[in-house]
C-alpha positions as CSV (number, residue, x, y, z in Angstrom):
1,X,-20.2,12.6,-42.6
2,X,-19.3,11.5,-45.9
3,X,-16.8,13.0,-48.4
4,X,-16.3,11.7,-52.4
5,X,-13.4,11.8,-54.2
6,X,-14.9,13.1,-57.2
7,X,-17.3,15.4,-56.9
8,X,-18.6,16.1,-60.1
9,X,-17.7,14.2,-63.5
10,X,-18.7,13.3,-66.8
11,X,-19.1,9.6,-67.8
12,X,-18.5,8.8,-71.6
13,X,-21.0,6.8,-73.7
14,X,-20.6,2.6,-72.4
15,X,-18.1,3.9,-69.9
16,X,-18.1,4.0,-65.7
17,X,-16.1,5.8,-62.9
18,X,-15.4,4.5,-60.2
19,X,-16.0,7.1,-57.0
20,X,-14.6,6.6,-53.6
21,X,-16.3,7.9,-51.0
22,X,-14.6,8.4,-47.5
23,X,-16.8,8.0,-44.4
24,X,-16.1,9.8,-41.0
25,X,-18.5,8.4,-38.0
26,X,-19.4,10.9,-34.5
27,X,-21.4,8.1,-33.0
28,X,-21.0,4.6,-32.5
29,X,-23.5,1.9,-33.2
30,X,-24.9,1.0,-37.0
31,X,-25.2,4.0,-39.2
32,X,-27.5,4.7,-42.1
33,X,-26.4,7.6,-44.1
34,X,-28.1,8.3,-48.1
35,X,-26.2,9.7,-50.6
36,X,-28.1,11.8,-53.8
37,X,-26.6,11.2,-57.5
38,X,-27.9,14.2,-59.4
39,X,-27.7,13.6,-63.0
40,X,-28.3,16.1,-65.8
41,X,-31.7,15.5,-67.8
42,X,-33.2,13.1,-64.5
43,X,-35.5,15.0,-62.3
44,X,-35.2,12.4,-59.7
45,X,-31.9,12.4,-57.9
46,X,-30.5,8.8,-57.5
47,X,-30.1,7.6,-54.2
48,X,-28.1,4.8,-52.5
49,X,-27.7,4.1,-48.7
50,X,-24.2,4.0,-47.1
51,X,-24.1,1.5,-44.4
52,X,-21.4,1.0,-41.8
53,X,-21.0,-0.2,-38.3
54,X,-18.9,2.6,-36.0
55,X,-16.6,1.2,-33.4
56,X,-14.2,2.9,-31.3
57,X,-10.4,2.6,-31.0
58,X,-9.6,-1.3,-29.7
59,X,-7.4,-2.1,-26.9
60,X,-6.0,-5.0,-25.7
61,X,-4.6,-5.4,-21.8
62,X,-2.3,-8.3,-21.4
63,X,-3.3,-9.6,-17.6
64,X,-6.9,-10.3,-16.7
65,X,-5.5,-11.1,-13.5
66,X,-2.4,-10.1,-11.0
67,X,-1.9,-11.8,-7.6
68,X,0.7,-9.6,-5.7
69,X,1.0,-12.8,-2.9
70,X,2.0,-11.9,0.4
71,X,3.2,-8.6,1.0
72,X,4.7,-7.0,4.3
73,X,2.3,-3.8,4.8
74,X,3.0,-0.3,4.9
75,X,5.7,-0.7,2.1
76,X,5.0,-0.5,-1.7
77,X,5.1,-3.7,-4.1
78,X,4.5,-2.9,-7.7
79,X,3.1,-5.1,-10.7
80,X,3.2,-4.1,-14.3
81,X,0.1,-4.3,-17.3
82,X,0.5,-3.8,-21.2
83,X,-2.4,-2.0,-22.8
84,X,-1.4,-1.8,-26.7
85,X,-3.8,0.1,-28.8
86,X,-4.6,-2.7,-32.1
87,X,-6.4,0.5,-34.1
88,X,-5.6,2.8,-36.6
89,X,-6.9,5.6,-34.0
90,X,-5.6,7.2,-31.0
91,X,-7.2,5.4,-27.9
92,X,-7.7,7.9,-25.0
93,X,-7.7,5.4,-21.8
94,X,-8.4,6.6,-17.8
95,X,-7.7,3.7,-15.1
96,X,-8.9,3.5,-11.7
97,X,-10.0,1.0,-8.7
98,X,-13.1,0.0,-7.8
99,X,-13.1,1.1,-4.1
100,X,-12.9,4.2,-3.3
101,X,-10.5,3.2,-0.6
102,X,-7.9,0.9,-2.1
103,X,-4.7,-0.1,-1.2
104,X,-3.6,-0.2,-4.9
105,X,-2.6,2.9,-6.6
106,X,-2.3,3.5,-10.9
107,X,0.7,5.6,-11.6
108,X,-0.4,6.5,-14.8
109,X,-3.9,6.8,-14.5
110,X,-4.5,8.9,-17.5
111,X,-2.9,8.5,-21.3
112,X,-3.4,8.4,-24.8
113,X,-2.2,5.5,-27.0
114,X,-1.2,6.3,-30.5
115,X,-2.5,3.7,-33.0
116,X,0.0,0.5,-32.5
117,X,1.3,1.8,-29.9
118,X,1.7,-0.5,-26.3
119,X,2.5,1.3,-23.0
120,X,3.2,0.0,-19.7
121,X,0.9,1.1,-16.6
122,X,2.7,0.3,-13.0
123,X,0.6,-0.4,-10.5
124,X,1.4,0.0,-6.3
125,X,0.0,-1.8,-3.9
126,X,0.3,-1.0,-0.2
127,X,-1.4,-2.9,1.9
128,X,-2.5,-1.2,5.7
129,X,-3.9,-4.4,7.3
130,X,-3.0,-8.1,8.0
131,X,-5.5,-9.6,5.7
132,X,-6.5,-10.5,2.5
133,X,-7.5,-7.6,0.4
134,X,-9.6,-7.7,-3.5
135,X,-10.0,-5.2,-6.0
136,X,-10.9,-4.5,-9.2
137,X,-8.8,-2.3,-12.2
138,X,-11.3,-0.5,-14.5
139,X,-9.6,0.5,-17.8
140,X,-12.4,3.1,-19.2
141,X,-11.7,3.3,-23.2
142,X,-12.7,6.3,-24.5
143,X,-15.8,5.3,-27.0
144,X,-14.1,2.1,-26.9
145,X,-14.6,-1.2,-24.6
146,X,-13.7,-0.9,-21.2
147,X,-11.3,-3.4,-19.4
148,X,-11.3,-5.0,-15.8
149,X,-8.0,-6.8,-13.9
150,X,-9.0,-8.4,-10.9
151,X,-6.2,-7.9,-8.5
152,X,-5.7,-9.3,-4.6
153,X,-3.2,-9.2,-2.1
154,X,-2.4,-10.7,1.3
155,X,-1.1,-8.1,4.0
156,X,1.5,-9.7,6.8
157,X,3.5,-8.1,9.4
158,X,2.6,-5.1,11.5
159,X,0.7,-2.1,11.5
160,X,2.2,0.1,14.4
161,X,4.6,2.6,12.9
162,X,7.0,4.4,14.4
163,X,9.4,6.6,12.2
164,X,11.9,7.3,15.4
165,X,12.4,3.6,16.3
166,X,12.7,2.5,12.6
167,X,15.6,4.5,12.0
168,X,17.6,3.5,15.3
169,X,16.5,-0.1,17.1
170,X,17.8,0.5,20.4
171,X,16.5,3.9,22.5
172,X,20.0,5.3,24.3
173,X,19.7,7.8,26.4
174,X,23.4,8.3,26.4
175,X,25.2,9.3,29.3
176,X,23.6,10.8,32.7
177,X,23.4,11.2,36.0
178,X,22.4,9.1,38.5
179,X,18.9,9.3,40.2
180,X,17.7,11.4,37.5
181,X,14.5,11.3,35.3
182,X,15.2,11.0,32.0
183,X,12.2,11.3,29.1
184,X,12.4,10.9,25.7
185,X,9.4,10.9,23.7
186,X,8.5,8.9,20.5
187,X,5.2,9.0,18.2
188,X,3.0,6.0,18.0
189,X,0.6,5.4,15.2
190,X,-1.8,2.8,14.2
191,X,-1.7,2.7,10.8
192,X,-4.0,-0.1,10.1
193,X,-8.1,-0.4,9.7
194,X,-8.2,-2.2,13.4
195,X,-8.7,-1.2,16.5
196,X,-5.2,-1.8,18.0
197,X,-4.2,-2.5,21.9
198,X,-0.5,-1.5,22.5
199,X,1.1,-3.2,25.9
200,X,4.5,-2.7,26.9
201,X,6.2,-5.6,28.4
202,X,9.6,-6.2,29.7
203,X,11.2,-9.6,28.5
204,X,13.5,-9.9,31.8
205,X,12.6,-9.7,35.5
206,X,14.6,-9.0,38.5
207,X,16.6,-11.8,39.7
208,X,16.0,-12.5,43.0
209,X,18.3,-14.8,45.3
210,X,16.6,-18.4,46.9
211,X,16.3,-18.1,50.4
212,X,15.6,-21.7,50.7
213,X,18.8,-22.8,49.0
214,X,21.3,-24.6,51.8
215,X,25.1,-24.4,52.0
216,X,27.3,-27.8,52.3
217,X,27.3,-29.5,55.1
218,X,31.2,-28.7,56.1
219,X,29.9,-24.7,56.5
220,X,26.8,-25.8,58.7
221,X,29.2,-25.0,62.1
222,X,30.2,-21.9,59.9
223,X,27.2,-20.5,59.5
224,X,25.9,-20.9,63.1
225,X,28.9,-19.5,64.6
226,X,28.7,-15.8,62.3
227,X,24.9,-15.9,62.9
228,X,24.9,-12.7,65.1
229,X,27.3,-11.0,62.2
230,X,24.4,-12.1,59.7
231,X,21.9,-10.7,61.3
232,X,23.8,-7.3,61.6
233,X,24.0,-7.1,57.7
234,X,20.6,-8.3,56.8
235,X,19.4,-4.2,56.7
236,X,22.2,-3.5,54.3
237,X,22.0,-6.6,52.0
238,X,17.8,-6.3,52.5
239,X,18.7,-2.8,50.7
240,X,21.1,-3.7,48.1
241,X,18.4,-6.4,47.1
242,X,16.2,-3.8,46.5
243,X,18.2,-1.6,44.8
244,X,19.1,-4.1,42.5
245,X,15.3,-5.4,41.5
246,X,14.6,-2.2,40.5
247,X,14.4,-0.9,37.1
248,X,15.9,1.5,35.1
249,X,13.3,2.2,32.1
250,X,9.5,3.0,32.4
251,X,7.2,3.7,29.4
252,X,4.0,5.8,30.3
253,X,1.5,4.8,29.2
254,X,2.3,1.4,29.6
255,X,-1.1,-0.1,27.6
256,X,-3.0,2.5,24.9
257,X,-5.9,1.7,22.3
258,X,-5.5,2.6,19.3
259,X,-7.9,3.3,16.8
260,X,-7.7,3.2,13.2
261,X,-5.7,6.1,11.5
262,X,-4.8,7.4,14.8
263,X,-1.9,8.0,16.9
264,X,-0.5,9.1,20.3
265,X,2.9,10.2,22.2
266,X,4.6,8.0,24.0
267,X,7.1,8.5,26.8
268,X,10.3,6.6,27.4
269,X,12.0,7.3,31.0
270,X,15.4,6.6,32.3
271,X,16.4,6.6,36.0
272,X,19.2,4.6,37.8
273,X,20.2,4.5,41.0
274,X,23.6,2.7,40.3
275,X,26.5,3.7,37.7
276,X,27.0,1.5,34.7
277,X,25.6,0.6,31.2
278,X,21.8,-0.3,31.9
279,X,20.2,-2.0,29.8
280,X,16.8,-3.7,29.4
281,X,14.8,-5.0,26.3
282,X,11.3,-5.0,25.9
């Protein structure tokens, strides 16, 4: 679609006008339009072709690349582009990954740039496994050229979330009686695209005393003369022992698979046959 300045004129004897004629494109590509001179007294209109190559609004991103490193999964690292529109045109833009199931995010996925203008697009990543992850950033231009970031992470750390024991490290079950069953119940989830195996495993053991240790040789003649008195309390110290090796805390179940996305309820139990603090880490 064309439009002339002057639309109708008349041109004195040796003399020219100069006509300015505006062009306005719908398509992109090489365009051909004619234009028609009529001219009084001519039968034959004149004609001249009007030749142009339509582009679209230009815009330039200033990373072809970000490397986000090593990141600690299930938390949220962003990186920042610059897309700057270099036209005299407003550049309508859309940005999304190439898989469907990304651990990058676009905040502003949508936009439109005013001509000169430069805006900055964050961009999250959250990474859900231990492992090296690859992407690409489409940029769509709209009638424009597109634009690609290639973008990779590597994931470290763990999976297995738990919102209860994130907010408090240790599990007290405050103050209670003795020789009763306690529960408290957390939420397990696996988070992450493996399969998972979850074992609970206490890092202490009962402490047990050595039989085979000997006394000093001035408590030999000791020993033998309160032999019958030993024998008499090896019932109630063969109890105590036992009362001591036993623990306080059980987790049911104590080994779960988990799959990926899923999760399950897990039980913590408290019950102590002696008074005092208990405690025992795992």
């Amino acid at each position: 679609m064309f439009t002339p300045d002057i639309k109708s004129g008349v041109i004195e004897p040796r003399q020219r006008q100069i006509v300015q004629v505006s062009l306005k494109t719908e398509i992109l590509g090489q365009i051909r339009v004619p234009l028609d001179i009529k001219l009084e007294g001519v039968p034959v209109p004149v004609r001249i072709q009007l030749l142009a190559q339509s582009i679209g609004p230009i815009v330039k991103v200033d990373r072809e690349e970000i490397d986000y490193g090593s990141v600690e999964v299930l938390k949220d690292k962003y990186e920042q582009i610059r897309i700057k529109n270099e036209s005299k045109i407003d550049a309508e833009y859309t940005a999304f990954t190439k898989n469907k199931e990304s651990i990058w995010k676009v905040v502003q996925r949508h936009g439109i740039l005013k001509p000169d203008e430069e805006k900055v697009v964050d961009i999250c990543c959250n990474a859900d496994e231990v492992q090296k992850f690859q992407d690409k950033l489409h940029i769509i231009i709209n009638n424009g050229v597109d634009l690609e970031v290639n973008l990779q992470a590597k994931g470290t750390g763990y999976t297995l979330f738990c919102k209860q024991l994130q907010e408090a490290k240790n599990i007290d079950f405050g103050t209670e009686y003795t020789h009763k069953v306690i529960p408290k119940q957390f939420f397990l989830e696996n988070r992450g695209r493996k399969q998972m195996k979850i074992t609970w495993v206490r890092q202490v053991k009962p402490v047990k005393k050595d039989k085979n240790e000997k006394a000093p040789a001035g408590e030999e003649d000791k020993k033998k003369q309160t032999a019958s008195q030993s024998q008499l309390e090896t019932a109630t110290q063969k109890q105590e022992n036992e009362e001591d090796q036993k623990f306080v805390f059980t987790v049911i179940p104590e080994t779960v698979v988990l799959n990926p996305k899923m999760g399950i309820m897990v039980e913590f139990r408290a019950n102590s046959s002696q008074v005092g603090k208990m405690q025992e880490p795992w």
